[in-house]
PLY file of the C-alpha trace (Angstrom):
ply
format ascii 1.0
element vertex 287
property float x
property float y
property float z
element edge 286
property int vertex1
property int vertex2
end_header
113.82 74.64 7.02
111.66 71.56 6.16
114.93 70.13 4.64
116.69 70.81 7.63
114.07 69.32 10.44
113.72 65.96 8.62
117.73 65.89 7.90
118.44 66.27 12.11
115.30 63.36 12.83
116.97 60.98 10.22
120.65 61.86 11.57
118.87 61.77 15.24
117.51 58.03 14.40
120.46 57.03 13.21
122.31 57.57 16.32
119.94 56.76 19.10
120.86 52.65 19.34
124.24 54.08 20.66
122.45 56.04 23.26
119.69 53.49 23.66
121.34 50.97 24.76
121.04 50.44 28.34
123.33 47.25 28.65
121.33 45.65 31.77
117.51 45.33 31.44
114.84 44.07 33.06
111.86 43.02 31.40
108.15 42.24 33.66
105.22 40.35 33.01
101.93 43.16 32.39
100.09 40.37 35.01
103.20 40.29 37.52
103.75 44.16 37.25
100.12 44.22 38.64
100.61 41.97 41.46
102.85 43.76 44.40
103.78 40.15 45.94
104.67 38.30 42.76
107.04 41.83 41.53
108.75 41.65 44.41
109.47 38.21 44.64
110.72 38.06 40.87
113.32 41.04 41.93
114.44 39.22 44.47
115.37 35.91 42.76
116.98 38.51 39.85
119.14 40.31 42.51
119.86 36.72 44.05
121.57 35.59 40.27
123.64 39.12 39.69
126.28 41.29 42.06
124.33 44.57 40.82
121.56 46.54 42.00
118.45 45.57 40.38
117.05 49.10 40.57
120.10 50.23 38.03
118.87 47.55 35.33
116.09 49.52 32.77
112.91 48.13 33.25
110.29 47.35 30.42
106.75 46.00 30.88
105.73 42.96 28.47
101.92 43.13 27.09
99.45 40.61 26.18
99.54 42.46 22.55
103.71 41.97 22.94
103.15 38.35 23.31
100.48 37.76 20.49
101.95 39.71 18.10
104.52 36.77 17.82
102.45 34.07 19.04
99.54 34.20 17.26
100.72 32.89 14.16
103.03 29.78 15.51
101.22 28.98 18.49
97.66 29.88 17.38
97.50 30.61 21.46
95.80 34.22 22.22
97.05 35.29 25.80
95.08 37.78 27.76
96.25 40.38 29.84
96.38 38.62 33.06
97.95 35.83 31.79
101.96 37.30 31.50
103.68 36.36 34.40
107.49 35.74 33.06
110.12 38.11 33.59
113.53 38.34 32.07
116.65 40.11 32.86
119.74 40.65 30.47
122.87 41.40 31.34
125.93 42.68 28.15
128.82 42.60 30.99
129.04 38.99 30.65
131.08 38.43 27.32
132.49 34.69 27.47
129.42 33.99 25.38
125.90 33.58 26.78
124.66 32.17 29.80
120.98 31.28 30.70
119.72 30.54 34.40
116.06 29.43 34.35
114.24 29.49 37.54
113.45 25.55 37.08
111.15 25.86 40.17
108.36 28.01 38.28
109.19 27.52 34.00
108.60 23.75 33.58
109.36 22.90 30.23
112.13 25.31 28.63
115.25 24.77 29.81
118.48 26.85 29.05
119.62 25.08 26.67
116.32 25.80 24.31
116.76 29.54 25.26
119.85 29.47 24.07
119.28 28.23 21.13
116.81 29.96 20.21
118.42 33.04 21.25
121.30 32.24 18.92
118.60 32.28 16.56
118.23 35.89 16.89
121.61 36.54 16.16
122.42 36.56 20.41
125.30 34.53 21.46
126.32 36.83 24.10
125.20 37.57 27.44
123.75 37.05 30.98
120.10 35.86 31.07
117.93 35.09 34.06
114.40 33.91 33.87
111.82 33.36 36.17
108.01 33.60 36.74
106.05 34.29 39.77
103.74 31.29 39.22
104.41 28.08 36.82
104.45 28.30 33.58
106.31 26.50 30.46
108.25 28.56 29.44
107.67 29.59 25.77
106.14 32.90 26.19
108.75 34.43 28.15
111.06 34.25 24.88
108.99 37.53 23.38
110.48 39.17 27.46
113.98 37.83 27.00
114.54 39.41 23.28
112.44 42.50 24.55
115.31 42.89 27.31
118.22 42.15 24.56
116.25 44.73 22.58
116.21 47.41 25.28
120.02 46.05 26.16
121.25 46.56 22.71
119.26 49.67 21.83
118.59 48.42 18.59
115.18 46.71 17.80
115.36 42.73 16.80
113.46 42.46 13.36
109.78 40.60 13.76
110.47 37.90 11.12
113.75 36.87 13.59
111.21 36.87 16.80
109.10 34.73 14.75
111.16 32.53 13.49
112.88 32.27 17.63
109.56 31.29 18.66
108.84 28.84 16.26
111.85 27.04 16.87
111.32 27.18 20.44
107.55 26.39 20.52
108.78 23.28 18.13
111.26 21.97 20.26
108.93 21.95 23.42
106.15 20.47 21.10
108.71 17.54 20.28
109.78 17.21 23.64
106.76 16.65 24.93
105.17 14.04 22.08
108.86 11.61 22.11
108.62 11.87 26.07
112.78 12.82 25.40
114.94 14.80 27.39
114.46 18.34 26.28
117.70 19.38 26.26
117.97 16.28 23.83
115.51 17.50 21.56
117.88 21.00 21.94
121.31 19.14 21.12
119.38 18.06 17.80
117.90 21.19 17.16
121.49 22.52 17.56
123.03 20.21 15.57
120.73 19.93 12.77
121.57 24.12 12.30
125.47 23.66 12.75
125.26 21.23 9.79
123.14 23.56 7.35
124.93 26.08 8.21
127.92 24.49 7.38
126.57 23.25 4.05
124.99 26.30 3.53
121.53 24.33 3.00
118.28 26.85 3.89
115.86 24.42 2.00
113.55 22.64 4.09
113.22 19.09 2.38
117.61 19.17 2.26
117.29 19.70 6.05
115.00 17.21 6.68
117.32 14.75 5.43
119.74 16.11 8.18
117.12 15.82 10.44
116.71 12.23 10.01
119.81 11.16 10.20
121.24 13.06 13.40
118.38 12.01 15.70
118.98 8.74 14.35
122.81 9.00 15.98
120.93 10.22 19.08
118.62 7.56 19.05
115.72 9.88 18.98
112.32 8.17 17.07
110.58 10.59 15.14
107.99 10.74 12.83
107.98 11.84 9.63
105.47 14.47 10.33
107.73 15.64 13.43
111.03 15.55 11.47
109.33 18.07 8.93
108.12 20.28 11.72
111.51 20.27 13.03
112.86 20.99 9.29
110.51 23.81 8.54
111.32 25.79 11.73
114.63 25.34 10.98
115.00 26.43 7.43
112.77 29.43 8.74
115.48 30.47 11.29
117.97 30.39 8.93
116.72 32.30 6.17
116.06 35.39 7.96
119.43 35.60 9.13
120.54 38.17 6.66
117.70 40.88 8.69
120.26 40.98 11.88
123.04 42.54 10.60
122.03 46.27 12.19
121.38 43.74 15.37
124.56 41.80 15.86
126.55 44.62 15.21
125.40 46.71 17.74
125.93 43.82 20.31
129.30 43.39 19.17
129.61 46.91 19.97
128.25 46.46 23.39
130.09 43.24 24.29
133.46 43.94 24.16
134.13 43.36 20.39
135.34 46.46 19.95
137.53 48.72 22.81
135.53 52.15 24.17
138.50 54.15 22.04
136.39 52.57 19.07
133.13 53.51 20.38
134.20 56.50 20.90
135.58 57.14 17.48
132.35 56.19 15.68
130.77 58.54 18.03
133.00 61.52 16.98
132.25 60.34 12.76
128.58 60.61 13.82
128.83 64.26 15.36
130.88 64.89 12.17
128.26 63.70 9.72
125.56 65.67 11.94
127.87 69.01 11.54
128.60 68.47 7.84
124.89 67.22 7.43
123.49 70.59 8.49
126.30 72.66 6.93
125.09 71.28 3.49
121.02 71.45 4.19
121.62 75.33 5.34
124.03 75.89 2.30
121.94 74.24 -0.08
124.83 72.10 -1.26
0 1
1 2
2 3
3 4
4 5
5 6
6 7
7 8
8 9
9 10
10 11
11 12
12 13
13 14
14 15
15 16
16 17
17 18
18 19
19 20
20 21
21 22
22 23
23 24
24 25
25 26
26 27
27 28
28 29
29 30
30 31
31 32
32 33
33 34
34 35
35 36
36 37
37 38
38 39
39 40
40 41
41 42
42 43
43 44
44 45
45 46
46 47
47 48
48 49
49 50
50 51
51 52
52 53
53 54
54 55
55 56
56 57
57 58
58 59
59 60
60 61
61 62
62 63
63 64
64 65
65 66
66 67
67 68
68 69
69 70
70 71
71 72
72 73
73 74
74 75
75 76
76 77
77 78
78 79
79 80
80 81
81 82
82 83
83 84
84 85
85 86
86 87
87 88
88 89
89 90
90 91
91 92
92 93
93 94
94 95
95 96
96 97
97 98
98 99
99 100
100 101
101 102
102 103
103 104
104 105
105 106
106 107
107 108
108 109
109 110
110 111
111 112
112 113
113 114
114 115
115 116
116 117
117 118
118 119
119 120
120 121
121 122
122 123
123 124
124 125
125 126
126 127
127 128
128 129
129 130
130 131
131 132
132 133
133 134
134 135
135 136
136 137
137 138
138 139
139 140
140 141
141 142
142 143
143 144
144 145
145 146
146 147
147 148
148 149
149 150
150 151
151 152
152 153
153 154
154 155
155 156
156 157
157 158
158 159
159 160
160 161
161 162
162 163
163 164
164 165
165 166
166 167
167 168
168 169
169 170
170 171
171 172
172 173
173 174
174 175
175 176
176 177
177 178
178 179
179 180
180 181
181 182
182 183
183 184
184 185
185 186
186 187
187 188
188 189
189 190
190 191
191 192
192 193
193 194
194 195
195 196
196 197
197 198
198 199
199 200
200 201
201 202
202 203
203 204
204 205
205 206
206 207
207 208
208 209
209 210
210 211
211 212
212 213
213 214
214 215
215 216
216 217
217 218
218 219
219 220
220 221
221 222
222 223
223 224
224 225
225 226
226 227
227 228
228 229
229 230
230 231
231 232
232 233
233 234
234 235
235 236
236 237
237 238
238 239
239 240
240 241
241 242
242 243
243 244
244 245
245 246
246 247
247 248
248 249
249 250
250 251
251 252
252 253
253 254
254 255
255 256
256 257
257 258
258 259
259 260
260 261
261 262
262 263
263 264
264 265
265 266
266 267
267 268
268 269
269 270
270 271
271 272
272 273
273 274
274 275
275 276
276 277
277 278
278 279
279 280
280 281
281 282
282 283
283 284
284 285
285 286
């Protein structure tokens, strides 16, 4: 009987990011959650940016102790728990790639373009994203709210060395902005380029991409440092080795996003209930 319990919980693991996934999800700030005024007003400007009803989307609060967890250690910045005010929402119905509104009146520093990227990061280059904070704010925080929606979205759980490496990127690219006075979306057309060409020469060291470094912001006519072009390197090289822990991920947002037709879904389904049944049949038989 033992045999049998802990084969159903492993089978019943295995198949709950199918019936997880929610496909539209809302994720909420723990401060703006408490705040009746600011909630309301952040579901408004989300049903303002999408033709459905806001109160189908699955909504998700995101802590103080969310937040740390992943800033912590690349921000060294300890947020308390009236201090998360961005909210996210996440959309799978849009599949011509991903598209990020920011509410530029209330996130000051991270634009779109940064999300994006960082997003791709994570193995996300699909979807509708919307976000937006009651108050102002800059922006990098709400990252740990927007992968918590694609999380919830998805039904399958992003791996913490891919938030980390996300926010680092992110949290770099702001820091960069902000110390060459450039354009951020700039500093995001380096960052982006600087990955397309390790990726392409399948580079993951951090001195190598460095090099890279150098010589695109050069073409951009972006002045760095050297101590900046390392930073830039490091978070980087960090984003790209973890890439291999997405695989689970990315598939399941395929899935989700139109990269395979329902008849498929439906199919893997079906083997599931068939490895359940077959599963049991040998547990009970002994076999």
């Amino acid at each position: 009987m033992k045999k049998l319990m802990i084969g159903i919980f492993i089978i019943l693991m295995a198949l709950s990011p199918i019936y997880g996934a929610s496909g539209f999800a809302i994720t909420i700030g723990e401060t703006t959650n408490d705040n009746s005024m600011w909630k309301s007003s952040v579901m408004d400007y989300f049903q303002s940016k999408t033709d459905k009803k806001i109160s189908d989307a699955t909504k998700k609060l995101v802590t103080a102790s969310e937040v740390n967890k992943i800033s912590k250690d690349i921000t060294g910045r300890i947020y308390s728990s009236n201090q998360i005010y961005s909210c996210a929402m996440v959309d799978l119905d849009y599949t011509d790639g991903i598209k990020v509104i920011v509410d530029k009146s209330k996130v000051r520093v991270v634009t779109p373009k940064m999300y994006a990227n960082a997003l791709n990061s994570s193995g996300i280059d699909k979807g509708y994203v919307v976000v937006t904070s009651p108050v102002q704010s800059s922006g990098e925080a709400a990252l740990t709210g927007v992968l918590k929606s694609y999380e919830i979205a998805v039904g399958v759980n992003i791996p913490e060395t891919v938030k980390k490496a996300a926010t680092e990127e992110l949290y770099t690219g702001t820091k960069i902005a902000n110390q060459t006075g450039q354009n951020p979306d700039k500093i995001a057309d380096l960052f982006e380029q600087v990955k397309n060409e390790a990726q392409k020469q399948n580079i993951q060291d951090s001195a190598q991409i460095k090099v890279i470094v150098i010589n695109i912001a050069a073409n951009l006519n972006i002045n760095l440092t050297e101590a900046q072009a390392q930073q830039i390197a490091d978070a980087i090289a960090n984003s790209l080795k973890v890439q291999g822990d997405l695989e689970g991920f990315k598939q399941q947002l395929n899935n989700l996003t139109g990269q395979v037709d329902q008849s498929g879904i439906l199919d893997q389904i079906l083997i599931y209930l068939q490895m359940i049944f077959d599963n049991i049949k040998n547990l009970i038989t002994g076999q």
